[in-house]
N, C-alpha and C positions, 0 to 999 in steps of 0.2 A: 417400314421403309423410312416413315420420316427421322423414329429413333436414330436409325444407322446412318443417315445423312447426316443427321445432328452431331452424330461422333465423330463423322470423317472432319464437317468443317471445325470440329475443336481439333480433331487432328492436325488439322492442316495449320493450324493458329497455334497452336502450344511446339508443333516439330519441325523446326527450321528444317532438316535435313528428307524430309518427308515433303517438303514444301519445294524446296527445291528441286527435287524428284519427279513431281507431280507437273513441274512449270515445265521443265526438261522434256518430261516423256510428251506433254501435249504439243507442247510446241516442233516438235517431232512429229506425231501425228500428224499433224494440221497440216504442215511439209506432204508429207507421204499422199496424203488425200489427193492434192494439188496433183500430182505428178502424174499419174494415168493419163487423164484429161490431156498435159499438154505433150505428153511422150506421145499418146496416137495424133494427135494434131501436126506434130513434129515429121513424123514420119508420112502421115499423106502427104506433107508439103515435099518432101524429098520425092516423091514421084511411088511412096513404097503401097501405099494402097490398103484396103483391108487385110488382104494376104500378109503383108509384112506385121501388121499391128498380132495377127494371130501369133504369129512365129515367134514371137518377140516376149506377148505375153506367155503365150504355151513355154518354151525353152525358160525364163525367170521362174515359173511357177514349178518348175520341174529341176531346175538347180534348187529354187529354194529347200521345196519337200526330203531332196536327195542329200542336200547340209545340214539340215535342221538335227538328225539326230546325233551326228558327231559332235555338232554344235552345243547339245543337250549337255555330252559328256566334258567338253572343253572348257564348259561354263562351271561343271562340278571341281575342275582339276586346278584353276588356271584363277587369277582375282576377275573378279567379276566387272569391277569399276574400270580395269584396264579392259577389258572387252568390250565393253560398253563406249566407251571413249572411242578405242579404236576405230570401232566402227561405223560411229556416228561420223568420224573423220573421213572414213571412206567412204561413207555415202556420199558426205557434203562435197567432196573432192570431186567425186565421178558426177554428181550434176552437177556441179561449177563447170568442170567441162563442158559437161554434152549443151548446155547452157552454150558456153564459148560457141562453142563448134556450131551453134545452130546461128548464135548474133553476127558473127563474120563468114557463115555462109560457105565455112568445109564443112559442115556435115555430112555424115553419107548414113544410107539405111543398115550397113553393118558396122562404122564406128556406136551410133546409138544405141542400134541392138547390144553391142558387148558392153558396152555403160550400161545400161538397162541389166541385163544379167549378172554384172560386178556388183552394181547395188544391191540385187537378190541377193546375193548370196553372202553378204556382208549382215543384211536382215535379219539374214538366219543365225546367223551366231550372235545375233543384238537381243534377240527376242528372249531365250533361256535363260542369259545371264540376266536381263532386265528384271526376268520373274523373279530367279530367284534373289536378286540384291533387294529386294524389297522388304524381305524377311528380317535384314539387318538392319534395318531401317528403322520400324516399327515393334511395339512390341507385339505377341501371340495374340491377344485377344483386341488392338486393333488390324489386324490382317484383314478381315471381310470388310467393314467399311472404307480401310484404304482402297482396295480393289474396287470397291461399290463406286467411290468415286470418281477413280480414275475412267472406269467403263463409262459414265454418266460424260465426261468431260471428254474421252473418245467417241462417246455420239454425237456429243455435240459437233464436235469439228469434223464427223466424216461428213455434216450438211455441212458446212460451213463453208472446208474445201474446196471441194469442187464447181462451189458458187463464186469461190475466189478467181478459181480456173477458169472459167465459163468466163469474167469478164475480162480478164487481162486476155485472155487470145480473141476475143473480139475486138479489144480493144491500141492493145498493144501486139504482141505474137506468144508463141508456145513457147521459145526460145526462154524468153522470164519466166513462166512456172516453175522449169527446171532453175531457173537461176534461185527463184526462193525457196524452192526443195532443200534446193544445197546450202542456201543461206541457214534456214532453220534448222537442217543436221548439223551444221556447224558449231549453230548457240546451242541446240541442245548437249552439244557434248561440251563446248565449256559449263554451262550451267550442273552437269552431270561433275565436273570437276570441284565443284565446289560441295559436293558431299561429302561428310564424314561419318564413317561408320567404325567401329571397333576391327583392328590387327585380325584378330581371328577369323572374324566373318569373311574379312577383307578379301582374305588369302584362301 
């Protein structure tokens, strides 16, 4: 274990483009964490209850799993970096809104809901092409330790998250979770912009 940590961090110190990858996809993450937390807190504020927070997550979970595998194939067909962008674009967009929509007080439990399930299903077609641009990225035989540490740096921030969340809606409201949700998908997909990988891979 220590070997292959050892590898990732010279990985991470010798491959600008792997580094940036790594900064992108966590940063991302650490967003994503956030966002549970203050989407149910958003919606008992709207009057939607536990019954809505179910619906909200059951119907996201169920577009996700129902995208995921055209996704799989979209991501084979289509440049990977352009998917990846895209979609980070569309997640940041859709909680920048549902953010808006909760700070000046039009929100409702079905405008959130359909923001909540837009960002699903944008996920889903984030997740494939993420896997596989990494390949292009790295060479074959650092693949495990990149993954080893990206996992390592996604544990980290699913604590991290949600501890972030816990004190801005105590603190401030749910309304800003979402706003840094979409702040963070935002920089991750610039950050995702500044990858370079070889034509071939690319496409």
């Amino acid at each position: 274990m220590r070997d292959r940590l050892g590898a990732a961090v010279e990985l991470l110190r010798q491959n600008r483009n792997f580094r940036r990858y790594a900064v992108a996809r966590t940063a991302s993450v650490l967003g994503t964490t956030t966002a549970p937390a203050g989407l149910a807190f958003a919606l008992i504020e709207r009057d939607g209850g536990g019954t809505a927070i179910g619906v909200v997550a059951t119907i996201s979970m169920i577009v996700f799993l129902t995208v995921t595998p055209s996704a799989g194939v979209l991501a084979d067909r289509l440049p990977r970096l352009r998917i990846i962008v895209t979609c980070q674009i569309v997640c940041g967009l859709s909680q920048c809104l549902s953010a808006t929509l909760l700070l000046n007080g039009s929100a409702t439990v079905w405008s959130l809901g359909g923001l909540a399930v837009l960002t699903a299903a944008s996920a889903a077609f984030f997740a494939p092409a993420a896997k596989g641009l990494i390949a292009g990225i790295v060479e074959p035989d650092a693949l495990i330790p990149a993954n080893a540490l990206l996992q390592i740096a996604g544990n980290l921030v699913a604590v991290i998250g949600p501890t972030i969340a816990g004190l801005v809606i105590a603190f401030v409201s749910p309304g800003w979770v979402l706003g840094w949700d979409g702040v963070t998908y935002l920089l991750s997909g610039a950050v995702f912009l500044m990858v370079r990988i070889p034509a071939a891979i690319l496409s």
